[in-house]
Phi, psi and omega in degrees: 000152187205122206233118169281105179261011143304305190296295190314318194302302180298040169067017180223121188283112179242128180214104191252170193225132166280145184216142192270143173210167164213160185231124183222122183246161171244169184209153158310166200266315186293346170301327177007291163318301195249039174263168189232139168229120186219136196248150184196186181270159137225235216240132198046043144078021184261164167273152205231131193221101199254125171223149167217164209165152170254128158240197170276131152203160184256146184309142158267291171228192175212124176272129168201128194229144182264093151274162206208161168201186200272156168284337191187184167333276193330274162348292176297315174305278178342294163320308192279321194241055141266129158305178173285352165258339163284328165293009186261290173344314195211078187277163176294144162253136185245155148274141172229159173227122181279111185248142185232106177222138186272112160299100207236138182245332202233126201213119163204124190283003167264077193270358192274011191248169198247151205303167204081348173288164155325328153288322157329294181267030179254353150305307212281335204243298169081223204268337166315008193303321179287010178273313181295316168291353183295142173286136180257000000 
């Protein structure tokens, strides 16, 4: 327990308490291999608790967008107040970045079964499955 006895003195009671907590994800067992766990600082010094890892999934789409901005200070000022002949005389310079991101829909962390399994054809099949089970 821990009582800030400045504030008490001036009448205002402050009283914390510690209290236990956990944070638990489960993941397959066949992921194992490639999980990373890295324990560190992050912003203001608090702790920072990082886990990574590969599973299986499939791309849905793939997005890639080009952004661009003013290069500095200058640049962006050029922009909003040069007329349109001093920017064509002294045009602006941009920084770019190419970004690239995958959508992914059907994800499964049971990467350890062997092809033809049941995780397989829930890649492949997704909420149809029961069509694949039906007797023929």
């Amino acid at each position: 327990m821990y009582v800030d006895e400045e504030a008490a003195a001036w009448g205002h009671a402050i009283t914390l308490e510690k209290r236990h907590f956990v944070s638990m994800m489960h993941i397959g067992a066949a992921c194992e291999d490639s999980i990373r766990v890295e324990v560190g600082r992050g912003y203001m010094e608090d702790l920072c608790v990082r886990m990574s890892g590969f599973i299986w999934a499939e791309s849905l789409e793939k997005i890639e967008k080009r952004v661009t901005w003013p290069k500095d200070w200058w640049q962006a000022f050029k922009l909003r107040w040069f007329p349109k002949w001093a920017l064509s005389r002294w045009p602006a310079t941009y920084d770019e970045i190419d970004i690239e991101r995958r959508v992914y829909e059907k994800i499964c962390p049971h990467v350890a079964v062997p092809e033809g399994g049941r995780h397989y054809e829930f890649l492949a099949h997704g909420r149809d499955m029961h069509i694949l089970r039906q007797p023929t």
